[in-house]
C-alpha positions as CSV (number, residue, x, y, z in Angstrom):
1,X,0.0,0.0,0.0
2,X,1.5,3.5,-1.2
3,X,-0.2,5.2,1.9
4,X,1.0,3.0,4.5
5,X,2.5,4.8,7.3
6,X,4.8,3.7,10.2
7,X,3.6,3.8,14.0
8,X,4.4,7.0,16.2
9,X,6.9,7.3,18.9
10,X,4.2,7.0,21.6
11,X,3.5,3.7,20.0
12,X,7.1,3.0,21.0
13,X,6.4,4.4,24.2
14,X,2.9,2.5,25.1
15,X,4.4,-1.1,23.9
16,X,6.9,-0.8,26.8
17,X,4.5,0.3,29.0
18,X,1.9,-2.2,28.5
19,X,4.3,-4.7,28.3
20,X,5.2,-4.0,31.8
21,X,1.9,-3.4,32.8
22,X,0.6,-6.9,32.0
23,X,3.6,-8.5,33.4
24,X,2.5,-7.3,36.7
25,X,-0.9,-8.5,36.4
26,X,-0.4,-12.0,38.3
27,X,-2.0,-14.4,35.5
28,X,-0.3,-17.6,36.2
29,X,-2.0,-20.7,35.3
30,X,-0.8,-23.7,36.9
31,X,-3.2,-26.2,35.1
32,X,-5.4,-26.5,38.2
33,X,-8.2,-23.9,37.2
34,X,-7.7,-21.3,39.7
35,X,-6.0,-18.9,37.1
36,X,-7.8,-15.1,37.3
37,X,-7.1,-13.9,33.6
38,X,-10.2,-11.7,34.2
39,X,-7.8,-8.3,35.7
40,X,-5.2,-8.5,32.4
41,X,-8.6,-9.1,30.4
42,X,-10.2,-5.3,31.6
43,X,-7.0,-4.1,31.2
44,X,-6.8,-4.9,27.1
45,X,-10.2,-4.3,26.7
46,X,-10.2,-0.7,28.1
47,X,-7.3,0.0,26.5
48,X,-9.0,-1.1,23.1
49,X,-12.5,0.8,23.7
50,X,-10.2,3.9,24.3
51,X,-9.8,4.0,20.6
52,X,-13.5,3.4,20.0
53,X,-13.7,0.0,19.4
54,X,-16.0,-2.5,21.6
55,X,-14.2,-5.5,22.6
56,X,-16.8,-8.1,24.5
57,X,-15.6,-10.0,27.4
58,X,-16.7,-13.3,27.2
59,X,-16.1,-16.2,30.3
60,X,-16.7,-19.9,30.6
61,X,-15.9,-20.3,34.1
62,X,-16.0,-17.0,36.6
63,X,-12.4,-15.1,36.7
64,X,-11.1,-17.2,32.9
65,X,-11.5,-13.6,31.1
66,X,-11.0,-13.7,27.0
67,X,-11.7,-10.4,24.7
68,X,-12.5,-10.1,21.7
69,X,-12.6,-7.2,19.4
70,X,-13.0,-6.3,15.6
71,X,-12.1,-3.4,13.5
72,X,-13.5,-2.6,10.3
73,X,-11.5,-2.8,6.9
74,X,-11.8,-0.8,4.3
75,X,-12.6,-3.7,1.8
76,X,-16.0,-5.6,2.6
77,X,-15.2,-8.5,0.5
78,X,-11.7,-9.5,2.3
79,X,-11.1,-12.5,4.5
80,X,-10.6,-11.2,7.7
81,X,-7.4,-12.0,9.3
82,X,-7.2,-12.9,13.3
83,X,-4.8,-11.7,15.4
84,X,-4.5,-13.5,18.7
85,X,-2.3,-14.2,22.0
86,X,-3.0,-15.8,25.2
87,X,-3.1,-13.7,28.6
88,X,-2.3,-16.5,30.9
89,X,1.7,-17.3,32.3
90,X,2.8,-20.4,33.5
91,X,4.3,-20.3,36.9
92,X,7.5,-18.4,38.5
93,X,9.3,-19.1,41.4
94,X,10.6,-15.4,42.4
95,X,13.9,-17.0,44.3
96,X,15.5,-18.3,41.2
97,X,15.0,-15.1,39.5
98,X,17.0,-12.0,39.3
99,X,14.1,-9.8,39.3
100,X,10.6,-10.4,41.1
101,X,8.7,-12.2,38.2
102,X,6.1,-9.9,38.3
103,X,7.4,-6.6,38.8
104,X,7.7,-6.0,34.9
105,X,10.7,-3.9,35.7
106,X,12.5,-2.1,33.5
107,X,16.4,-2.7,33.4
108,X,19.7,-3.0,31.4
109,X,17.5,-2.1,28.6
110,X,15.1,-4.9,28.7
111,X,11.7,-5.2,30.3
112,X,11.9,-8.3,32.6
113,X,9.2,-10.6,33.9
114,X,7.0,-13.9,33.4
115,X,5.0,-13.1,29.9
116,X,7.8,-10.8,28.7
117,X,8.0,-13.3,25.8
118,X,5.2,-15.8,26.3
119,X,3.6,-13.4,25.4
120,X,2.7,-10.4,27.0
121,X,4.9,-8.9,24.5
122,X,2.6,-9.4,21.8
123,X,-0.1,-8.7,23.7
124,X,1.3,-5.4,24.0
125,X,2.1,-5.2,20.3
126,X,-1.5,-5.4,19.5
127,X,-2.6,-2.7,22.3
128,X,0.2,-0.5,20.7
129,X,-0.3,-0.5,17.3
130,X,-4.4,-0.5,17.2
131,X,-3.8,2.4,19.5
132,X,-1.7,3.9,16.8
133,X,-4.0,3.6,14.0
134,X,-6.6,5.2,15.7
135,X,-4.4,8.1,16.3
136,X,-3.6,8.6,12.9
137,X,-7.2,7.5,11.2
138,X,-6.1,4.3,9.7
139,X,-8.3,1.6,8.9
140,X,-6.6,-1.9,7.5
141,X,-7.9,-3.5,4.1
142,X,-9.3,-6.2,5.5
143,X,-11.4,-7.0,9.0
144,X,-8.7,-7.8,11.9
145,X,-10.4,-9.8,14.7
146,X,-8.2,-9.2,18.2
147,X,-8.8,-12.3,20.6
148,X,-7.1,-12.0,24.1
149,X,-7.6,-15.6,25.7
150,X,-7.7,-17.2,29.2
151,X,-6.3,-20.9,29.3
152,X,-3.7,-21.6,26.9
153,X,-0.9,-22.6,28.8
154,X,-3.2,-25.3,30.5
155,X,-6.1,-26.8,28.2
156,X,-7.6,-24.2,26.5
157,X,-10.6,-25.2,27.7
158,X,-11.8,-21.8,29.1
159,X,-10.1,-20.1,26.6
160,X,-9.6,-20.7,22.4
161,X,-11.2,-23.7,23.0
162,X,-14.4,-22.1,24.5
163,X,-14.5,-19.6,22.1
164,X,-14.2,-21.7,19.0
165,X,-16.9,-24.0,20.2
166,X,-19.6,-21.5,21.7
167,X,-18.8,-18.3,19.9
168,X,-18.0,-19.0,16.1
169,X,-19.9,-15.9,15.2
170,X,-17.4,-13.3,16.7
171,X,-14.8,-14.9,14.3
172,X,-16.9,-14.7,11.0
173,X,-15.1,-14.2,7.6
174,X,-11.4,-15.2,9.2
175,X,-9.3,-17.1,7.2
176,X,-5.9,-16.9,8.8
177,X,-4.7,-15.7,12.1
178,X,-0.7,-15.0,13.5
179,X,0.1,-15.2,16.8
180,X,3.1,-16.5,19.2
181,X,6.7,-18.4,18.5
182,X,7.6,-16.9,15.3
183,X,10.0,-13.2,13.4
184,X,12.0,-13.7,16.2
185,X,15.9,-13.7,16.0
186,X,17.7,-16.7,16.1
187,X,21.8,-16.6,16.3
188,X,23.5,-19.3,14.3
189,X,26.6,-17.8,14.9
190,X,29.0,-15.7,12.2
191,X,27.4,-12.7,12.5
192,X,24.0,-14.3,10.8
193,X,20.4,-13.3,12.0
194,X,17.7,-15.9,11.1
195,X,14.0,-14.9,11.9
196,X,11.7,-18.4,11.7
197,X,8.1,-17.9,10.9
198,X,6.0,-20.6,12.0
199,X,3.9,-22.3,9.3
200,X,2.9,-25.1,11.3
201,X,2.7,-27.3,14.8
202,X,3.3,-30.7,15.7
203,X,0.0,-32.0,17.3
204,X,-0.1,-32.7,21.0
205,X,-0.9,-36.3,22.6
206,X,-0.5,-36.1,26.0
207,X,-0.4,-39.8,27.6
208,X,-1.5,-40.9,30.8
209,X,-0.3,-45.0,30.9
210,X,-1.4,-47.2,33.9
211,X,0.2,-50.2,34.8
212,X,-1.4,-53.5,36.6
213,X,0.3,-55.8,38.6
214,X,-0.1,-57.9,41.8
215,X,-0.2,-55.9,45.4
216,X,2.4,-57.4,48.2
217,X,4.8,-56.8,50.5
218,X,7.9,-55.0,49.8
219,X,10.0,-57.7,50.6
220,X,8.7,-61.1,48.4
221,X,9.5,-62.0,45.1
222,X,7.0,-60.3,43.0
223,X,6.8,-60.8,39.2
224,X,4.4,-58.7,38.4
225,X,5.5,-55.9,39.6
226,X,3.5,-52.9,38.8
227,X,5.9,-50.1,39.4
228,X,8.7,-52.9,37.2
229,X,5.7,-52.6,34.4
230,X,5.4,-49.0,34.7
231,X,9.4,-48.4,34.3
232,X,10.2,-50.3,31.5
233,X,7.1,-48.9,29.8
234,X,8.2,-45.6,30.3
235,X,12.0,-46.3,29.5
236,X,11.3,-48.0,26.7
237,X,9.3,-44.6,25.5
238,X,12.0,-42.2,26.4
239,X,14.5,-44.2,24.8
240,X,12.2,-45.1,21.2
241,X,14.2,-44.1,18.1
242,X,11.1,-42.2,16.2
243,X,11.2,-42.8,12.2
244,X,12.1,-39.4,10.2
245,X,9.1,-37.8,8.6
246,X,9.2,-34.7,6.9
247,X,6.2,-32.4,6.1
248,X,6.2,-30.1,3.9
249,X,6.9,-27.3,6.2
250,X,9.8,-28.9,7.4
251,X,10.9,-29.4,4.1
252,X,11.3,-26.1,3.3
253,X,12.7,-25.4,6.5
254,X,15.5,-27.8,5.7
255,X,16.1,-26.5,1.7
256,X,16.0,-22.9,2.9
257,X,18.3,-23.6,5.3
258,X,20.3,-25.2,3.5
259,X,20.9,-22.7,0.5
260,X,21.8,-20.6,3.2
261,X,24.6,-22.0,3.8
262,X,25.2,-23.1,0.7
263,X,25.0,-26.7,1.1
264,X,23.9,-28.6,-1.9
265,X,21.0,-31.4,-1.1
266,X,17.9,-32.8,-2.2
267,X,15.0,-33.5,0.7
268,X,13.3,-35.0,-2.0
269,X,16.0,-37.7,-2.7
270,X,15.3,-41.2,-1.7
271,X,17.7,-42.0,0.8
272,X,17.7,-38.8,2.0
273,X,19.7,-38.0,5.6
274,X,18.2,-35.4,7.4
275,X,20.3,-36.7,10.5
276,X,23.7,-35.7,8.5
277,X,22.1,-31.9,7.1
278,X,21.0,-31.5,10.5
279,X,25.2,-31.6,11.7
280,X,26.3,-29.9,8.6
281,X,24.0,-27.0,9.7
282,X,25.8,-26.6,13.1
283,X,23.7,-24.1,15.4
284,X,20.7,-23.6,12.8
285,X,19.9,-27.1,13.0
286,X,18.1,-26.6,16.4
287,X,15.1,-25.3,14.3
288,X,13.6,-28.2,13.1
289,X,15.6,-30.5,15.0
290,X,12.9,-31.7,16.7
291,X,10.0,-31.2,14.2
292,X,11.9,-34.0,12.0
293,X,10.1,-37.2,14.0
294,X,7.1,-37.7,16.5
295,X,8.5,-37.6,19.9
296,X,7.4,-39.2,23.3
297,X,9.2,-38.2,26.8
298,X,8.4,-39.2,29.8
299,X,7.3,-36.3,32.4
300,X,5.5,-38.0,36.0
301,X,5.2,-40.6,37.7
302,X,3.1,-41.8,40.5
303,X,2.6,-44.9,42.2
304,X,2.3,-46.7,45.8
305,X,2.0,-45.4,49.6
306,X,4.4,-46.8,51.4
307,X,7.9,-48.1,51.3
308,X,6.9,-51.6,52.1
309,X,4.2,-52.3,49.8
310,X,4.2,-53.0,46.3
311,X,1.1,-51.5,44.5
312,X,-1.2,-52.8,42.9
313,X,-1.8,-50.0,40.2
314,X,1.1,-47.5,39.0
315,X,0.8,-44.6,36.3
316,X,3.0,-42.1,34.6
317,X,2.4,-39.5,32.0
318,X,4.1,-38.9,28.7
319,X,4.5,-35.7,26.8
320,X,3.6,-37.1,23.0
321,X,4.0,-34.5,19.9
322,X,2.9,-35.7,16.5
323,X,3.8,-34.7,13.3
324,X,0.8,-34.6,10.5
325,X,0.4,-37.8,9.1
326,X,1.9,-39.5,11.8
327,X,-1.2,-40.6,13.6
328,X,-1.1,-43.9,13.3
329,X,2.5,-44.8,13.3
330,X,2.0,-42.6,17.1
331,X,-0.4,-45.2,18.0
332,X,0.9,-48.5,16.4
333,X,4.5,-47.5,18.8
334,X,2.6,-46.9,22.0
335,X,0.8,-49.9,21.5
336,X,3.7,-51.9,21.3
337,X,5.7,-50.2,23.7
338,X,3.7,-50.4,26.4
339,X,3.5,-53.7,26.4
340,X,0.6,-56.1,27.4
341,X,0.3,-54.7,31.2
342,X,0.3,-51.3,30.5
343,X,-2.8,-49.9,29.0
344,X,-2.4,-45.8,27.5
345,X,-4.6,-43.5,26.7
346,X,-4.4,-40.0,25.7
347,X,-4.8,-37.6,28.6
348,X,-4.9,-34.4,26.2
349,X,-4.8,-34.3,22.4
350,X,-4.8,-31.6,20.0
351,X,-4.2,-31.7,16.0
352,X,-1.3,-31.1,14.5
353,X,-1.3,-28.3,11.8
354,X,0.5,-26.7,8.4
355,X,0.5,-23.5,6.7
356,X,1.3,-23.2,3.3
357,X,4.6,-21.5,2.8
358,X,4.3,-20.7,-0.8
359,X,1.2,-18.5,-0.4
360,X,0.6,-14.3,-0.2
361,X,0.4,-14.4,3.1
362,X,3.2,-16.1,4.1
363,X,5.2,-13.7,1.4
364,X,4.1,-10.5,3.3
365,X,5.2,-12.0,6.6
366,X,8.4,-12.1,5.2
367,X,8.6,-8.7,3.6
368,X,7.6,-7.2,7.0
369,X,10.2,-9.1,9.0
370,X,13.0,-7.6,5.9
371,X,11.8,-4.3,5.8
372,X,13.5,-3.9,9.7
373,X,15.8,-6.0,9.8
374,X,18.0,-5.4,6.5
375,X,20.2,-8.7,5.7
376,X,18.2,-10.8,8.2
377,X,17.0,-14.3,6.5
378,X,13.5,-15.1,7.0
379,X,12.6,-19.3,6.5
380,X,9.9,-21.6,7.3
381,X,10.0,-23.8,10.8
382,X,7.7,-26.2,12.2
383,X,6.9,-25.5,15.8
384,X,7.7,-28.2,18.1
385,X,4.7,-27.3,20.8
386,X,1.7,-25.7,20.0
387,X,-0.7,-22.8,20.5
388,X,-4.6,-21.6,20.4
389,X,-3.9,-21.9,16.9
390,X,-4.9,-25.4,17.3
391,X,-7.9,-24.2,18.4
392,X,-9.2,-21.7,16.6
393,X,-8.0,-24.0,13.4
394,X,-11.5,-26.0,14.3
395,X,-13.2,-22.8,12.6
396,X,-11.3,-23.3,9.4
397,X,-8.2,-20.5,10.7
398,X,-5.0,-21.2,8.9
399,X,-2.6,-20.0,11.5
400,X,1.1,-18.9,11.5
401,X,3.6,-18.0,14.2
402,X,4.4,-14.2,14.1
403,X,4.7,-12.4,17.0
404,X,7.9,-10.5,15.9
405,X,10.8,-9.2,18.6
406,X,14.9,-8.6,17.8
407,X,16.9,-10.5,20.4
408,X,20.5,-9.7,20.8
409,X,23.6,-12.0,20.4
410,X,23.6,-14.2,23.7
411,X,20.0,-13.9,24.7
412,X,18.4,-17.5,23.5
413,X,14.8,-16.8,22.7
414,X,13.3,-20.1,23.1
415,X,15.1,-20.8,26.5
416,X,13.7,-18.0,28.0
417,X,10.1,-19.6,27.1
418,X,8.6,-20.9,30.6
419,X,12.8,-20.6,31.9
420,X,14.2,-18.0,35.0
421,X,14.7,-14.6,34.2
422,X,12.7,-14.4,31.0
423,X,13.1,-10.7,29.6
424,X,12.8,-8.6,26.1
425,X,14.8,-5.9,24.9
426,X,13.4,-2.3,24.4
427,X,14.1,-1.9,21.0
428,X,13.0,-5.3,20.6
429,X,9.3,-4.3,21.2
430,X,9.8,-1.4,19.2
431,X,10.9,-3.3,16.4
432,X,8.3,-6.1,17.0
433,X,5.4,-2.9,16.9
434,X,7.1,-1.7,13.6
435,X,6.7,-5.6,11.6
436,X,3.3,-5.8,13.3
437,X,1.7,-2.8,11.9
438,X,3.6,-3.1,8.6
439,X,2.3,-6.1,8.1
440,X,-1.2,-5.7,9.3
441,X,-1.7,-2.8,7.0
442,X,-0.6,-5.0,4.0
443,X,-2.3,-7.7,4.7
């Protein structure tokens, strides 16, 4: 667009601000349903009717807040586009940290605090931006639905989830949404800056096995064991050698990649060895590293009472990610690994999803990420987790990870996901506000 403007300084000024803001709005969500999303939500939502807009507040369960908001475009007969990020944390223990958690304190340049990446950042971004818009009379081509949701980093049951399912209407006309885990910079080393876009998620199959066995005193020979069962279950899960299977995301990951530095290969050959591009790409591998193969790792265990007494019943759980298509390999390998006294079932599944990377959208995403950061290289990545995108996809939403930040050299942006002193840079917001409403505007 010809007329396309950049944001104002306050912009620059309010994305900090909000940032920190929300940080010190206590949303942590420890899976157990007594998460209060409800403060952050009046806190977007008056922020959003300040520029004339009327975001509805919308709960399943008292306190488990989610907003949602939509602005006008200029062209009636455009998809609308969804624009979304979660309002919940997962949990901090203030001791380990160099800051308090939730103080959202501003220092060494960087705003610090639980959310700062995942992803009250982007939260901000969206606050900052439609702000900016309204300041300057701008109006984007197309509808933009704004979703602030409760719930993601549990089961997005009160959240994306609930809003798919009971209030489909609010999201009429979308046909793609962005939100987290993606135009972030990533440091290979040699001076290079990589920013991933997401264009797709491995699906979730959370496990919950239970083994059966024969109750008895701690001290006789027991062969059927239950706690024996469970272990070698489990072992034999954590220690499973998954097949390679490439999607088409990944793919293109790996061949991008690749050119980049200039390694010559075909991911189309038969005989193909992801394993051996994976070393040659040193650093950059780490991207799709684990997006390359299902994955299964053990996570809990619980069984018996007392030191003595050999249960009758033990159970575990298993973090399970599954790559499309991989269904029923997923299923065929549990089955057999668990063994004939172990039964499994999935305690929590979600689909897996892809994004085409050869389409407009995907094409603006880059050009917005290239605009600001001259030189960088933009490619394609799988995610190896997942996000309300996998809800929201129920209502036909083709999603993509682009919540855009610069990181410096040295500061790992995945490990500071869910990890002790998790921080963004000033000029990292301001950069991520400057992609966001480039992009949006061109969309």
């Amino acid at each position: 667009m010809a007329d396309m403007r950049d944001v104002d300084s306050q912009a620059l000024d309010e994305v900090v601000a909000f940032t920190s803001d929300l940080i010190r709005i206590d949303t942590t969500n420890r899976g157990g349903g007594d998460c209060q999303e409800r403060p952050a939500a009046e806190y977007v939502a008056e922020r959003l009717a300040e520029t004339g807009l009327e975001p509805v507040l919308l709960e399943r369960t008292p306190g488990r807040t989610n907003v949602v908001a939509r602005i006008e475009g200029t062209d009636p007969s455009a998809d609308a586009l969804l624009v979304h990020g979660h309002l919940d944390v997962v949990p901090a223990e203030p001791a380990d940290w160099t800051v308090h958690p939730f103080s959202g304190e501003v220092r060494d340049g960087m705003v610090w605090g639980r959310g700062a990446i995942d992803m009250k950042n982007m939260d901000a971004m969206v606050l900052s931006v439609v702000r900016a818009w309204s300041r300057a009379g701008i109006r984007p081509r197309r509808d933009i639905v704004i979703a602030y949701t409760a719930d993601e980093e549990a089961s997005a049951i009160d959240g994306s989830g609930f809003l798919a399912d009971h209030h489909p209407e609010l999201f009429e006309g979308c046909t793609e949404g962005i939100s987290e885990s993606g135009a972030y910079t990533f440091h290979p080393g040699q001076g290079m800056e990589i920013y991933p876009i997401a264009a797709g998620e491995r699906g979730t199959g959370w496990l919950k096995l239970t083994a059966h066995g024969r109750a008895g005193h701690g001290s006789k020979v027991n062969r059927a064991n239950a706690v024996t069962r469970l272990a070698a279950a489990m072992t034999r899960i954590g220690e499973h050698e998954w097949p390679v299977r490439l999607t088409p995301t990944v793919r293109a990951a790996l061949r991008e990649l690749a050119a980049l530095y200039g390694i010559e290969t075909d991911v189309e050959a038969a005989g193909f060895d992801v394993d051996t591009l994976l070393e040659k790409l040193g650093p950059a591998g780490a991207l799709v590293e684990a997006t390359v193969r299902n994955s299964s790792n053990p996570t809990m265990l619980d069984a018996g009472y007392k030191i003595n007494v050999i249960p009758g019943h033990a159970s575990g759980f298993v973090d399970g990610r599954v790559l499309p298509g991989g269904e029923d390999e997923f299923r065929e390998a549990l089955d057999r690994l668990t063994g004939p006294d172990v039964d499994w079932e999935f305690a929590h599944q979600e689909v897996a999803l892809q994004a085409p990377v050869d389409s407009p959208t995907f094409a603006k995403l880059r050009e917005a990420v290239e605009r600001f950061a001259p030189g960088a290289h933009v490619v394609p990545f799988c995610m190896s987790g997942g996000t309300d995108a996998k809800q929201f996809s129920r209502l036909g939403i083709t999603g993509y990870g682009f919540s855009p930040v610069r990181m410096p050299a040295g500061l790992d942006y995945q490990a500071l996901f869910h990890g002790v002193d998790e921080r963004v840079p000033v000029d990292g917001l301001h950069f991520g506000v400057k992609v966001l409403d480039h992009y949006l505007q061109s969309a």
